[in-house]
N, C-alpha and C positions, 0 to 999 in steps of 0.2 A: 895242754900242758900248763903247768902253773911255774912259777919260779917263788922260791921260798925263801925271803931274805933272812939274813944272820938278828937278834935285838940290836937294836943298837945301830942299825946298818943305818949310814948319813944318804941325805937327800942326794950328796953326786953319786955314791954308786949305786942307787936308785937309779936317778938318772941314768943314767949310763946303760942299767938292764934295759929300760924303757928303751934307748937310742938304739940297742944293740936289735931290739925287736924290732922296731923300724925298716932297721936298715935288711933284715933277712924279707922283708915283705908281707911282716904280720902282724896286728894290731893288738898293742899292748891296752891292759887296763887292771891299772896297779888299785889294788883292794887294802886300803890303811888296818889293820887291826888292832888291838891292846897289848898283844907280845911280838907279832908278826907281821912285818908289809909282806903281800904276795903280789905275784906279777903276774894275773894271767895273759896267756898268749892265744890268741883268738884269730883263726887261718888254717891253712892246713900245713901244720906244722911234720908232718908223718917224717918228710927229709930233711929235717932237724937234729943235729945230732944235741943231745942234751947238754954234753959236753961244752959246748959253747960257753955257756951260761954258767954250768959249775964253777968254773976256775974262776970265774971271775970274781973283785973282793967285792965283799958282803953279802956273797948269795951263801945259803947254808945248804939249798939242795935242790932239787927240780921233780915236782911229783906228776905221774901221765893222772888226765880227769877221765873216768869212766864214762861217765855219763853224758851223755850230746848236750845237756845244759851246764856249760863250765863253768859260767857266772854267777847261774843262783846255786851251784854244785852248793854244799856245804864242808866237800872237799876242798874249794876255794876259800871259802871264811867261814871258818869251823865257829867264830862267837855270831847272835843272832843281829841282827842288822835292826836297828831303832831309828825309825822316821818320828826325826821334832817338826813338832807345828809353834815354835816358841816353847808355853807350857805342856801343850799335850805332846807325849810320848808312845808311838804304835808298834810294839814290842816290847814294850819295858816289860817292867812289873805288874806294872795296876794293868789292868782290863778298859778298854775305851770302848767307850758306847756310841756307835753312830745313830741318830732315829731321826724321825720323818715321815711325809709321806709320801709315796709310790710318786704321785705325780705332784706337781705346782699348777694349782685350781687357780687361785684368788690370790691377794696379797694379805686380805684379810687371814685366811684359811691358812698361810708358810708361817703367819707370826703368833698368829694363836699356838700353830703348833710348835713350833720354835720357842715359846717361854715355856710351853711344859714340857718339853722333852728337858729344857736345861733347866727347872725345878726340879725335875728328877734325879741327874743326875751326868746327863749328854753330856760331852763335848761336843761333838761335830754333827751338824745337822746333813741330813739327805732331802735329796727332793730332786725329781725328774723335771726339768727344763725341754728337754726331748725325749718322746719316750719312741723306742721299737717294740711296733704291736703288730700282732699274727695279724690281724686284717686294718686293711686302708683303710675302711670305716669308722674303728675306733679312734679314741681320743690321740693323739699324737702330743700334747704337750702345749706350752705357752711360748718356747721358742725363746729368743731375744728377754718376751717379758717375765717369763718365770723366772730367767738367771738376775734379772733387775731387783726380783721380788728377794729371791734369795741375799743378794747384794744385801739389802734393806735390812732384813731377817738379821744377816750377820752383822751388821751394824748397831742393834738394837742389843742383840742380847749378846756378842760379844760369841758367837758360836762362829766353829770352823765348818767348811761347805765342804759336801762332796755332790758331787751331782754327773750325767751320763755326758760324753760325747761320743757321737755314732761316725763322723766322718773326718780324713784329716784334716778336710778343709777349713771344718768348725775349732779345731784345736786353738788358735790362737785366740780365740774371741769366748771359747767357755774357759781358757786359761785366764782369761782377765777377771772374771768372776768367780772363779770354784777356788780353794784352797787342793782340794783333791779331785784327779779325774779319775772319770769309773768310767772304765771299760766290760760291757756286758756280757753276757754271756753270749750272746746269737754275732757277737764280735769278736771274740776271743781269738777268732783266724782270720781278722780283717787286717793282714799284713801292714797294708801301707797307711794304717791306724797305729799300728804298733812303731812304725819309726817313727812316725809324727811323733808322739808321746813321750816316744825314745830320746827325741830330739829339744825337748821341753824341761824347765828343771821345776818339772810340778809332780808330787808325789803322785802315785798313778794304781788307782784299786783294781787290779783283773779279776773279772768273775771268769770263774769255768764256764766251760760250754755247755747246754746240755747234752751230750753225747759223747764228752772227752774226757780221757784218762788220765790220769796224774802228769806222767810225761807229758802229753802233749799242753796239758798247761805251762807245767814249767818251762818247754821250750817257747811258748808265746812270750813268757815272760823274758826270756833269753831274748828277743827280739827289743824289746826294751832297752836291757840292760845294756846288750851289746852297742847303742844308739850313744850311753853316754848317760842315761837316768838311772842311776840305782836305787833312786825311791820308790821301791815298789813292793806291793803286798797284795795279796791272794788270797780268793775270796772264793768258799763252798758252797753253794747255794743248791744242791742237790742237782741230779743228775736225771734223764729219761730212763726207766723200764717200764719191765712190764705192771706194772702194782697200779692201778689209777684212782685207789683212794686218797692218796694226797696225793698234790700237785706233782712233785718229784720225788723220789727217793732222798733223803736226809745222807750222802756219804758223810758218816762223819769219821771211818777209818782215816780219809783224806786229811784230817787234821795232824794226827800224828804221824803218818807218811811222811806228811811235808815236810812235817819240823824236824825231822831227821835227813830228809834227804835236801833239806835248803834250809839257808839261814834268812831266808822271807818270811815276813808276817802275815801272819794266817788271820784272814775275818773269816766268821762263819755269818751267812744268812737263813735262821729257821722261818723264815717269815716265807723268802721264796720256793724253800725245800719243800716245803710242807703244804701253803697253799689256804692254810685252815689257823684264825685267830688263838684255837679255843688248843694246838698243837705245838705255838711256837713260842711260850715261857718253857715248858719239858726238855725242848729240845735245843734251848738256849741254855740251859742247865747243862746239858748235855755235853752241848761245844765247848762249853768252859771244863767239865771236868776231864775234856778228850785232850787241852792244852793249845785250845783256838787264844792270840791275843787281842781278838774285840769281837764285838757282835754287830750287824746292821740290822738294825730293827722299822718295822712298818709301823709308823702311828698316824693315825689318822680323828680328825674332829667327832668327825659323822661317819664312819663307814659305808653304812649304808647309800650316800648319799656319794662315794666317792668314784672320781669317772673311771678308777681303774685300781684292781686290785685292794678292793674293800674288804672281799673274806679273809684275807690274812692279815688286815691290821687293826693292833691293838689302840683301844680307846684310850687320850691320857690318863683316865684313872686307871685302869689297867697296868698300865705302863710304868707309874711313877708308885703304882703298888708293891708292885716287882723288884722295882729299881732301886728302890727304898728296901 
């Protein structure tokens, strides 16, 4: 259930909604918007009489949420929700480019990349500090010194980080270095990841899962929200079937899905979906005309040369061709 304040309604009978929810044994989380404060109510409110809350002054009405996600319902906050980084804006208008590459190699290797992604046209750089990989063998990441490297990276060229964190123990220590954390996709049901996060007031990128449907994205994200983070934004990176010429299937229905049924910011990644360099300008076009507000993009030095996920990323010329 939501509570739907009157314009105009003042902070005490605000207040007061919020107290009144308290006190029945349910956790408020009041949602400021540009006509409307709403109050959702989060519990099991089912022996609730709505009535409570109506009569009360400044509320104008009480609407039931359909959907098990209340928070990022867009029945909850019908205007789109915009995460500031200072100047960058991730839902506004303009389109925000995150690019990078897959992993953090070298220091060399994060800043090279890092002045051409932001000669192109970036704001926020990416880059894998931890990476989770189908086998123990492969590269796992630089740990500690890739988030150093990044550090540095944003220092130098003035770009915002987003980079992974896999466990909640690491939360506070990649919160000290990421401007955004990304949550993966082979993590997107890693619960006690999700209130860690929840519990942090650092914007927070969920990738889908490979195997999961829209709902149960947004309810991941409901685990968040419900924490106390409402910086958060969602991220399509294609899904498992049966098709094995690229990497995953490209859902890019899930973009306008989302923007209708949440007021979350949608990034798309053609870079993951696809699998394939020479596939993910098309289908970055793609996501923009389906109404995604950023892209993550894979750039890399050398490709060929790179310890993890080289077929899918573009060269900076490539990139700043595009971008441009």
């Amino acid at each position: 259930m939501i509570v739907v304040m009157k314009p105009g309604a003042t902070a005490g009978e605000i207040g007061a909604v919020i107290a009144r929810v308290q006190e029945l044994g349910l956790t408020p989380h009041p949602i400021y918007g540009e006509e409307h404060t709403v109050v959702a109510v989060v519990g099991n409110e089912r022996k609730i009489d709505k009535e409570i809350f109506e009569v009360m002054p400044g509320v104008e009405k009480t609407m039931v949420v359909m959907h098990p996600f209340k928070l990022a319902s867009r029945t909850s906050k019908p205007e789109d929700t915009v995460i500031a980084l200072n100047g960058v804006k991730i839902g506004g208008k303009r389109l925000v480019i995150m690019a990078g590459p897959c992993s953090v190699e070298s220091r060399s290797q994060v800043l090279e990349t890092a002045w051409a992604v932001k000669e192109a046209g970036a704001t926020i750089l990416r880059g894998g500090a931890f990476k989770p990989r189908s086998s123990p063998y492969s590269f796992q990441g630089l740990g500690l010194k890739g988030l150093e490297y990044l550090a540095e990276a944003r220092e130098a060229t003035g770009l915002y980080i987003v980079t992974e964190v896999m466990t909640p123990e690491a939360v506070p220590m990649v919160a000290e270095y990421a401007d955004i954390l990304q949550i993966g996709a082979r993590n997107m049901q890693n619960y006690g990841l999700l209130h860690a996060v929840g519990r942090i007031q650092r914007p927070v990128l969920l990738k889908r899962g490979l195997m999961s449907t829209i709902e149960e994205l947004l309810m991941s994200a409901e685990y968040i929200l419900s924490n106390g983070n409402y910086r958060v934004m969602l991220c399509e990176r294609g899904i498992r079937t049966f098709e094995t010429y690229t990497r995953n299937t490209f859902d890019l229905n899930a973009v306008p899905v989302i923007k209708q049924l949440s007021h979350l910011p949608v990034i798309a990644d053609p870079s993951h979906a696809t699998g394939k360099s020479e596939l993910v300008i098309p289908m970055a076009r793609a996501a923009i005309a389906a109404g995604a507000d950023g892209l993550i993009l894979e750039v890399h030095p050398a490709p060929e040369t790179a310890l993890s996920d080289g077929a899918q990323s573009l060269r900076p010329e490539k990139f700043a061709g595009e971008a441009g």
